[in-house]
C-alpha positions as CSV (number, residue, x, y, z in Angstrom):
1,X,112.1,96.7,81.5
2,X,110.3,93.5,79.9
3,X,110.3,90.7,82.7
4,X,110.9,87.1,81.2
5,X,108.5,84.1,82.4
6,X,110.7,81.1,82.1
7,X,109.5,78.0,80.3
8,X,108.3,76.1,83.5
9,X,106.1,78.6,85.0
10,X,104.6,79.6,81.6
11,X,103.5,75.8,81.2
12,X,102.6,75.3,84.7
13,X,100.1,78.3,84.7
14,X,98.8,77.1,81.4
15,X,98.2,73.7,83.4
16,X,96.3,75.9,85.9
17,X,94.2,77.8,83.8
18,X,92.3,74.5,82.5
19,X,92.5,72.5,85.8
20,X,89.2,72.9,87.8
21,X,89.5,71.9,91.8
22,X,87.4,68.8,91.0
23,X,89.7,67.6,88.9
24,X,92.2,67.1,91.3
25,X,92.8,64.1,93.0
26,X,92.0,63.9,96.7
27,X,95.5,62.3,97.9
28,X,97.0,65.7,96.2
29,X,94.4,67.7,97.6
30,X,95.6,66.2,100.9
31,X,98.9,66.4,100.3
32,X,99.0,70.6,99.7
33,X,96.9,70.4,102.8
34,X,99.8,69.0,104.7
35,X,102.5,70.8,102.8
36,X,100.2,74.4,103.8
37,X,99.8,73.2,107.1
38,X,103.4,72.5,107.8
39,X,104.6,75.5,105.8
40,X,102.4,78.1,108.2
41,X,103.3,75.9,111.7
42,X,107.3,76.7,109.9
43,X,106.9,80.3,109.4
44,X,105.2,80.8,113.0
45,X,107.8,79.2,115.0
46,X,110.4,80.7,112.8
47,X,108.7,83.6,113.8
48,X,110.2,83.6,117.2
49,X,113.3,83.5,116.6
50,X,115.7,86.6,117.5
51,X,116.7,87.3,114.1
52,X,113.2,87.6,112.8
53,X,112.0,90.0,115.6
54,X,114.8,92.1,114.9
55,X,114.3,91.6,111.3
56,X,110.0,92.2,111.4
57,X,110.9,95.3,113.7
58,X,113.2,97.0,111.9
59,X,110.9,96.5,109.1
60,X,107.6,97.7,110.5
61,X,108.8,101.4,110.2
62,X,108.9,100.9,106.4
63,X,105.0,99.9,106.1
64,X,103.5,98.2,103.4
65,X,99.8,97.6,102.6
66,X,97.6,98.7,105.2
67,X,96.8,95.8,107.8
68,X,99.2,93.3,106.6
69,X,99.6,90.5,109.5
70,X,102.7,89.1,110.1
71,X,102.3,85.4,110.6
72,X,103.6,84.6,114.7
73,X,104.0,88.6,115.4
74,X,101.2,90.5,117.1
75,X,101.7,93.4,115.0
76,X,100.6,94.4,111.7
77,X,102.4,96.1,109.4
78,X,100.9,99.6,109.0
């Protein structure tokens, strides 16, 4: 099965490859700093929530890569 990279991410990786972490400017730099920051404080809270214990626990069972954390749960996934 041949997996098809759409247009956008193709030139957007492209972009990447030639963009050093100097080169970017600092409000960006502080911006994905924010966006990250906000994104992790999101999925931890979220993490609480009744539907996502269920969810994670019914889940754990299944594994995955040894040691994987789950973000806001004490376990990790075996």
């Amino acid at each position: 099965m041949q997996k098809i990279i759409p247009d956008y991410l193709r030139e957007f990786c492209g972009f990447l490859e030639h963009t050093s972490y100097s080169g970017i400017p600092e409000n960006v730099k502080q911006r994905a700093r924010l966006v990250l920051a906000d994104s992790i404080a999101a999925i931890a809270g979220g993490s609480v929530e009744p539907e996502v214990i269920t969810l994670t626990n019914n889940l754990l069972p299944e594994g995955g890569e040894p040691g994987v954390s789950v973000i806001g749960m004490d376990p990790c996934i075996p």
